[in-house]
N, C-alpha and C positions, 0 to 999 in steps of 0.2 A: 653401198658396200655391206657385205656381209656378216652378221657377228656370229665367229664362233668358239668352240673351248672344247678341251681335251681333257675326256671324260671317261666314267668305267674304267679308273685307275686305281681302286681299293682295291686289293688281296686279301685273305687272313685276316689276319687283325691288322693290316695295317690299311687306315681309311682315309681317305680323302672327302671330307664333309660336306662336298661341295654342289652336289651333282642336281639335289633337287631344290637348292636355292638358286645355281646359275640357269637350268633347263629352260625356265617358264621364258627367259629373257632372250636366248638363240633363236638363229638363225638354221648354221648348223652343229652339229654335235660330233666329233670326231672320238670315236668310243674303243677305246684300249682292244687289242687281241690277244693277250695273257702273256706276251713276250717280254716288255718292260715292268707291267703293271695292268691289273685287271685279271681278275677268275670267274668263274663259269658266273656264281651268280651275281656279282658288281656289274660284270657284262651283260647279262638279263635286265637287270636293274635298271641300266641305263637304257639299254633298249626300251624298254617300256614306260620309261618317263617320257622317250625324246619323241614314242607316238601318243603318247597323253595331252604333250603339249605340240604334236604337230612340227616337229621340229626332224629337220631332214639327217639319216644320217650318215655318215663316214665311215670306214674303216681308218683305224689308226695302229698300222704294222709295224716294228721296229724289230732291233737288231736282238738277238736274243741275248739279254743284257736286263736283268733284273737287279742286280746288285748294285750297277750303275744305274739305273733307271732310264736304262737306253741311250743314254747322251754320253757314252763311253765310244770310239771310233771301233768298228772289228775290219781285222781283212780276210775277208770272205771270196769265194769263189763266184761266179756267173752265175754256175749251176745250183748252187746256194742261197743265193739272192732269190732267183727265180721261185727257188723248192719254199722257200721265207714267205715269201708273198701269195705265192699262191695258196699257203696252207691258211695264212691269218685272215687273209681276202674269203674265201671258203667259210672257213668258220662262222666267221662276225656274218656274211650272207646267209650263210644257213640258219643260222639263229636268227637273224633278222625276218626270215621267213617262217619261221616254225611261230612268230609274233603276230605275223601278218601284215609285216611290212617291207622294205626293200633298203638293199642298203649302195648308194646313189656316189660315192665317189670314194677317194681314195689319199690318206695323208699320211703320206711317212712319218714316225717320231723320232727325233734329236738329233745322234749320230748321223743314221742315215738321210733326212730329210738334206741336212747342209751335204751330206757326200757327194749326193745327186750333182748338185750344183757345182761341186769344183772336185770331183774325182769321174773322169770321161768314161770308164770303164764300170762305174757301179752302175750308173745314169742311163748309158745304155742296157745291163742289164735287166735293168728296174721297168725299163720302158718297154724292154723284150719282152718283161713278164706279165706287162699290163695289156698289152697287144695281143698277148696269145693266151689269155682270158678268155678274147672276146666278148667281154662284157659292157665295150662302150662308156669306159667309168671315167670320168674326167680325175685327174689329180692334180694336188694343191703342192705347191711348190714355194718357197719364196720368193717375193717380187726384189727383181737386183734393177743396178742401174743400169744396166744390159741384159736384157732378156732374150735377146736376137739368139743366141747359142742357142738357151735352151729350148726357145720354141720349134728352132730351125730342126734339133735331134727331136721333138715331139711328134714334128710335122710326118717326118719320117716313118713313123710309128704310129702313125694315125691317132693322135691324143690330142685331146684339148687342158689347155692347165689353167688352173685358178690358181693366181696370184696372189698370196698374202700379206700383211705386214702385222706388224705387235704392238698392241697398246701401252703391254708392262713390260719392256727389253727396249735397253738403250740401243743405237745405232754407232757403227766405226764408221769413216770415212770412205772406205769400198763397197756401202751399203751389205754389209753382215753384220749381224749382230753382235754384238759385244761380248766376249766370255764369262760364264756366270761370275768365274774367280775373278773378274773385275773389277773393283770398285763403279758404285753406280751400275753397273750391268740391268740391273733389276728394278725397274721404276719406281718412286714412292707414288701415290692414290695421284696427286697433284700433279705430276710429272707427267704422267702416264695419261691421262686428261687431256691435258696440255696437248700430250705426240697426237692425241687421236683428233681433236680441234682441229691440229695442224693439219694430218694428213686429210679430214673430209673437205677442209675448205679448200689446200693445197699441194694436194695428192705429194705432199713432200713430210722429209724429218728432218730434224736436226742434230747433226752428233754429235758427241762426246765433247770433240775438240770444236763444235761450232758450225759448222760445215753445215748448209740445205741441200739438199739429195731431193731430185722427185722420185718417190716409187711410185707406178702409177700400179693398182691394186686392185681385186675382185671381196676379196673376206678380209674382216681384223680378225686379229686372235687376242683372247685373253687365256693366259696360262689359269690352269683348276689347282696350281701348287703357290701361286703368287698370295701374298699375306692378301687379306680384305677381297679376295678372289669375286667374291659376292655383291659383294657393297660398290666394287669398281665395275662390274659390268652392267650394274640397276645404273648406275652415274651415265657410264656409256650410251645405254640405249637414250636417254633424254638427249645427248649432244647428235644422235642418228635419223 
């Protein structure tokens, strides 16, 4: 399984400290397109560490929602979505290119990432607009306890998805994640151990209320906003 973390999210003054103590330790790097989080040069930045250290990277597009940090829902158009994606997919390639390097798939952030999976009309949009790329990008989606939907609309679209799960986000009973406004939602160092243990040895979680779920899985993700963001993915990689 894969480890990766969602990076090139400092703007301005506002930083996210995280980027060249998590880098050395991925897999891949899913690197901000300036919609949620992330400006020209945090995005450089990150580019340029994630080929210093060999580390494959991502586009990571979201809903244009800085205020919220992309984890706000919008209802957006088709034509929308498509214009969304294709601009932030662009960008982050281009830049990836002007580096000298290439940028290899594709991961929704917050809002949108969960829409895909339980709104039929964004999902297909999204899919519309990876398609008529033609760029061949695989995208990362979350792994549910039925995946048949979404592979089946992928199928259609000519896409291949890589399957996620979370080392520091608790799990509900439908296999979604927990709302941050949760209690518990957000894992302690220990917990978060614990889920990722779980999930290598038995592609499963455990939720909230108790419940084993198997997610069967391609990447972990550790959040670049989670407390100890650093120190839990140096822990990770020893249990990998």
């Amino acid at each position: 399984m894969k480890l990766n973390c969602d990076l090139g999210e400092s703007f301005g003054a506002y930083t996210m400290p995280v980027d060249k103590g998590v880098m050395p330790h991925l897999d891949l790097a899913n690197i901000a397109c300036g919609f949620h989080g992330g400006d020209p040069v945090h995005i450089q930045r990150a580019i340029q560490l994630a080929t210093q250290h060999n580390v494959t990277i991502g586009a990571h597009p979201s809903y244009p929602d800085r205020q919220g940090f992309g984890r706000r829902h919008m209802a957006l158009t088709s034509d929308e979505l498509v214009a969304l994606l294709h601009y932030q997919v662009g960008m982050l390639r281009s830049m990836c290119e002007f580096a000298g390097t290439s940028c290899d798939y594709v991961k929704p952030h917050g809002a949108w990432y969960h829409d895909i999976v339980k709104n039929n009309e964004v999902r297909h949009a999204t899919f519309k607009a990876m398609q008529s790329m033609a760029l061949d990008l695989p995208i990362v989606l979350p792994a549910t306890c039925d995946p048949s939907l979404l592979v089946k609309d992928a199928d259609q679209y000519g896409l291949t998805i890589w399957f996620e799960v979370f080392a520091d986000r608790a799990y509900l009973d439908d296999g979604t994640l927990a709302p941050r406004t949760q209690p518990g939602a957000v894992l302690s160092e220990k917990a978060a151990l614990a889920q990722v243990s779980q999930l290598l040895q038995h592609q499963s979680v455990t939720t909230i209320s108790g419940q084993s779920l198997v997610l069967n899985a391609d990447t972990l993700c550790v959040h670049s906003d989670t407390p100890a963001a650093v120190k839990l993915v140096k822990a990770i990689t020893q249990l990998m």
